[in-house]
N, C-alpha and C positions, 0 to 999 in steps of 0.2 A: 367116364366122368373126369372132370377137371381134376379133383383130386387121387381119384387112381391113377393117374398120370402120371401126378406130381410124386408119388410115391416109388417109382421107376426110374425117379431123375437122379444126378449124386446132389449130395446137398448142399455143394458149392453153387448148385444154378434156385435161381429162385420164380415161381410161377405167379406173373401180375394176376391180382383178381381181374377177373370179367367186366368191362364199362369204366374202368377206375384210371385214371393219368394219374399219375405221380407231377406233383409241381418240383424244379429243379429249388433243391437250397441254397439259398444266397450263405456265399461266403465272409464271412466275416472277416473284415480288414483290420489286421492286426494297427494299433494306435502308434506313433512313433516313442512311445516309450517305453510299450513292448517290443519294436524290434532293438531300440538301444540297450535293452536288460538283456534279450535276447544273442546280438553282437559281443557284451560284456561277456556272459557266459561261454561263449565259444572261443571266444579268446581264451578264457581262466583255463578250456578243454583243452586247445593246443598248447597251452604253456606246459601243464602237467604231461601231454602226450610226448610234449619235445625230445627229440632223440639227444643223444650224448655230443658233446664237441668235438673236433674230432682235426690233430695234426700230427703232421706226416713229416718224418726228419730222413734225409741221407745217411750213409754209414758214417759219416763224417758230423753228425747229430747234429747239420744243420737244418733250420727250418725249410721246406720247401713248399708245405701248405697246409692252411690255416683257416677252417672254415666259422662264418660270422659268431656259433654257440661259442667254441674257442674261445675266440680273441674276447668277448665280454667276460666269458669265467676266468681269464688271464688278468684282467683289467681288474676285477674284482678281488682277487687273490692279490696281484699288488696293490691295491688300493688296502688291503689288511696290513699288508707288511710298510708301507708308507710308499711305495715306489710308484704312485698314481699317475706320475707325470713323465715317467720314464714309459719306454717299448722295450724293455728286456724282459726275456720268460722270467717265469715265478721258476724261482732255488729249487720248489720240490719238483717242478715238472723237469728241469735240466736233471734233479737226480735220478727220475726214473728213468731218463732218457740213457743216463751212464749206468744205471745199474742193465739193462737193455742191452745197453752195446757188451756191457763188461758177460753177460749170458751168454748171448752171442756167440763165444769162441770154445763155449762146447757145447751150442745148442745149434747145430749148424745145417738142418734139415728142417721143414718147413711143419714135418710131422713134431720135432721136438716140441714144437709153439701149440700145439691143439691144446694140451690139457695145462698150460704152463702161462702166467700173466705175472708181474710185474707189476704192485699194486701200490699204493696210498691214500690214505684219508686225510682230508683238513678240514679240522676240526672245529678251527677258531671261527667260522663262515656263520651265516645266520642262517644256511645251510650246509651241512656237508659238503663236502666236493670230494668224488672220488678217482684219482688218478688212476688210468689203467696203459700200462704200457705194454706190449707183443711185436717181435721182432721179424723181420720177413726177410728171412735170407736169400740169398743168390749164391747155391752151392758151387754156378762155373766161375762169379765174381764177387767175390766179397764186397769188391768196391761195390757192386749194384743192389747191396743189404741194402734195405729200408724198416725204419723205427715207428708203428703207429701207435699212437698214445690219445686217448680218446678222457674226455672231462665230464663228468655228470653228474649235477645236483645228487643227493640220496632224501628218499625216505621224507619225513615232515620236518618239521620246525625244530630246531636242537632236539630239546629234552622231550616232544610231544610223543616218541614212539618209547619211554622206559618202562610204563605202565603195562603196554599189548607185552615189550619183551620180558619183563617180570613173570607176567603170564604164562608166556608160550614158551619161555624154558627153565620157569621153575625157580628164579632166580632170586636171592634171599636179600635182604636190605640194604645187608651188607656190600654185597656183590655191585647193589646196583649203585651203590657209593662208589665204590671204587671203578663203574665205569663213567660214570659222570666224572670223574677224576680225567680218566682216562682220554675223554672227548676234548679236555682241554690240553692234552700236548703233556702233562705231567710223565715226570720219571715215577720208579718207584718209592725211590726216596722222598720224593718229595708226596707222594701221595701218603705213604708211610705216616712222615713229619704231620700231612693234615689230618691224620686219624688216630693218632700218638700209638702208631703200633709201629712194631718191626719191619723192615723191607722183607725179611724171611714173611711175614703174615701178609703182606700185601702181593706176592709172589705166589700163596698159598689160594689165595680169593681169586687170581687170575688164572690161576691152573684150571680151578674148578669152575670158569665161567667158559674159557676152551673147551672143557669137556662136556659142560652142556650144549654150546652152542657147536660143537663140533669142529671148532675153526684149531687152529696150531701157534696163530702168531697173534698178537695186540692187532695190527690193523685189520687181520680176520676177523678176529671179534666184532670190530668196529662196522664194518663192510658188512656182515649178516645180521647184524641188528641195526643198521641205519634201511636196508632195504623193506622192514616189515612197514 
């Protein structure tokens, strides 16, 4: 019988009834403004997928290549600091590049670079930007070291991610005061001055936000909770 058969099959195959066609189902043509909402959405998917920017200096920290994410997060970092009209790198990307070279002279194997980056955060962005600079030596020529320093948005919208990291490490009002301080470039003094406590007390909230988050340094901190 037909159905003892079919009982023997895997069930990925399927057995037509006896006498019966199937009609094929007309496809439905998507309208042109489903495929325009459709377009929009994949766009918004590649923006968010976008890799990091990503250039490349000689030992001598000059530019040699500069791919298109780069040069608009460049553009966009001077456009914060007023330098819209000019083509010179943004201050903090030349620093990572020298604080890079300045590694360099006892970082001098290719191994010293694996667990080791050259970081910053800029703050004042309507996204983060995070600076990542790593050094690629040339043990037989120094001259033929090369600096790559790679640019990339973090995390959401300024302040959208304090709520998830309040959460995820437990972090007390306070705390999250004084990183919102922090997001803007403030010293401790000055964050101190806006909380009318002591630099000693605002030294004390930052210890204990490393130590939840695990990071060592202010732009650690920064960097682990702009990624959630």
């Amino acid at each position: 019988m037909l159905s003892d058969l079919a009982e023997g099959l895997p069930p990925s195959i399927e057995v037509p009834a006896m006498g019966l066609s199937r009609k094929p189902r007309r496809r439905a043509i998507p309208s042109s403004d489903h495929r325009q909402k459709d377009a929009i959405d994949l766009r918004h998917i590649a923006e968010k997928r976008m890799g990091p920017g990503i250039m490349v200096f000689n030992s001598s920290r000059k530019l040699v290549y500069q791919d298109s994410v780069a040069l608009e997060l460049c553009k966009a970092i001077n456009r914060l600091d007023g330098l819209e009209k000019t083509r010179t790198l943004p201050g903090r990307v030349v620093a990572v590049c020298h604080e890079v070279k300045r590694q360099m002279q006892a970082r001098t194997h290719a191994k010293d670079w694996e667990q080791f980056r050259v970081k910053d955060v800029l703050s004042n962005c309507p996204r983060p930007i995070l600076i990542c600079g790593v050094g690629i030596p040339d043990y037989e020529n120094a001259q033929q070291a090369q600096i790559l320093v790679t640019l990339e948005t973090l995390g959401r919208r300024k302040h959208g991610f304090l709520d998830l990291s309040k959460e995820r490490f437990h972090l007390t009002g306070r705390e999250v005061t004084v990183i919102q301080q922090l997001l803007k470039g403030w010293t401790n003094r000055e964050i101190g001055n806006s909380l009318s406590v002591r630099e000693q007390t605002v030294k004390e909230h930052i210890k204990h936000i490393m130590e939840k988050t695990k990071t060592t340094t202010r732009t650690g901190v920064l960097a682990q909770l702009l990624r959630l």
